[in-house]
C-alpha positions as CSV (number, residue, x, y, z in Angstrom):
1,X,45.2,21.8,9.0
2,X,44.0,20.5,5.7
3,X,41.9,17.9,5.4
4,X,40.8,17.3,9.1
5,X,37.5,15.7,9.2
6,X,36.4,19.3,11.7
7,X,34.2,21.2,9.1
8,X,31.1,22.7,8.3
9,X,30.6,20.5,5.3
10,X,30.1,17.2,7.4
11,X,27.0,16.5,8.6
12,X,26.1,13.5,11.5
13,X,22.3,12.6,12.2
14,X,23.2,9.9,15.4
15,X,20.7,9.1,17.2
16,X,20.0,12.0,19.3
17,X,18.7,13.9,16.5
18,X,17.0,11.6,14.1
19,X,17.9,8.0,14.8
20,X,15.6,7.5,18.2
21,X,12.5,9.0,16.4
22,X,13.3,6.5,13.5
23,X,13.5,3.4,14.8
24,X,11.1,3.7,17.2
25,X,8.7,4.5,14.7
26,X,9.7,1.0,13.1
27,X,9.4,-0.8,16.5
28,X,6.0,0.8,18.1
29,X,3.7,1.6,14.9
30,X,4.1,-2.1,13.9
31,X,3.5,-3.3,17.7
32,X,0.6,-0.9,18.3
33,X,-0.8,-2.5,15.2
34,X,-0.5,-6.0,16.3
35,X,-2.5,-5.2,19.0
36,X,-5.3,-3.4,17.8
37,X,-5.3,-6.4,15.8
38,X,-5.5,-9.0,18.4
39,X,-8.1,-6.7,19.7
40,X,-10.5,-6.7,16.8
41,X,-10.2,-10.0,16.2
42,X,-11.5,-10.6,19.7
43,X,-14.3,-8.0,19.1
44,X,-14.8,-9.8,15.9
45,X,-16.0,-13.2,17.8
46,X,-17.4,-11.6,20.7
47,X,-19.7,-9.5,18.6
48,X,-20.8,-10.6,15.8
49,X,-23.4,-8.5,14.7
50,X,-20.4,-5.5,14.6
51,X,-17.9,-8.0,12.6
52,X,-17.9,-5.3,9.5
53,X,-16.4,-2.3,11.9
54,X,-13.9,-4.5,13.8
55,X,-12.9,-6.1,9.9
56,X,-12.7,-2.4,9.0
57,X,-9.8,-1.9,11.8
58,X,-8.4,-4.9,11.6
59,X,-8.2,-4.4,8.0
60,X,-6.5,-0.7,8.2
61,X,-4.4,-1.8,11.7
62,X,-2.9,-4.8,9.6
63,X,-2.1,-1.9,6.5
64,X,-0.3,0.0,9.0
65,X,1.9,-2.5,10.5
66,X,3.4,-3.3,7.2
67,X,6.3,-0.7,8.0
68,X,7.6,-3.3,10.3
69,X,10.4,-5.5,9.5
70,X,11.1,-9.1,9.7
71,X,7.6,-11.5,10.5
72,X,5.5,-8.3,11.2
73,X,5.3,-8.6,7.3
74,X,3.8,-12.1,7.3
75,X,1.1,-10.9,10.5
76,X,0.1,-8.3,8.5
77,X,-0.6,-10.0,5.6
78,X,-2.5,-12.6,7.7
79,X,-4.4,-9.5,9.4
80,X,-5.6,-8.4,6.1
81,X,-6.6,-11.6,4.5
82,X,-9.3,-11.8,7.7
83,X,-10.4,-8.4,7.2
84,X,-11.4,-8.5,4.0
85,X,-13.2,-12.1,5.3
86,X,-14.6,-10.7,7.8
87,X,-15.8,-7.8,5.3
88,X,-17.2,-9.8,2.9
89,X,-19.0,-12.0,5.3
90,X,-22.5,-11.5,4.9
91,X,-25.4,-12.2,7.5
């Protein structure tokens, strides 16, 4: 019995302990984000005279979906380009 992979020093996080709550983290924070997005951009043209609190969500909704991966990256850096327009906007 030496050498058998049966011992107290190995150690396997699959995904019923860790790996579920991981990548759903990477798959619902980033599409929770894109729609809070798509919703302050609506608020955005629908009510003008609010544009600087829905640039302020837009702005920190397109921060948080950075932790996606793949072309959440490039939404998120289109998200906060118009937040900081729609911030520096003046009436």
């Amino acid at each position: 019995m030496m050498g058998g992979g049966r011992g107290l020093g190995v150690m396997w996080f699959g995904p019923g302990v860790m790996g579920s709550w991981f990548s759903a983290s990477f798959f619902l924070i980033p599409t929770i984000s894109g729609i809070m997005v798509i919703i302050g951009a609506i608020m955005m043209n629908k009510r003008s005279h609010e544009a600087t609190i829905w640039g302020i969500l837009v702005l920190v909704f397109s921060v948080l979906g950075l932790t996606g991966m793949g072309l959440a990256i490039s939404g998120s850096i289109l998200g906060i380009i118009g937040g900081v327009i729609a911030l520096s906007n003046k009436k």
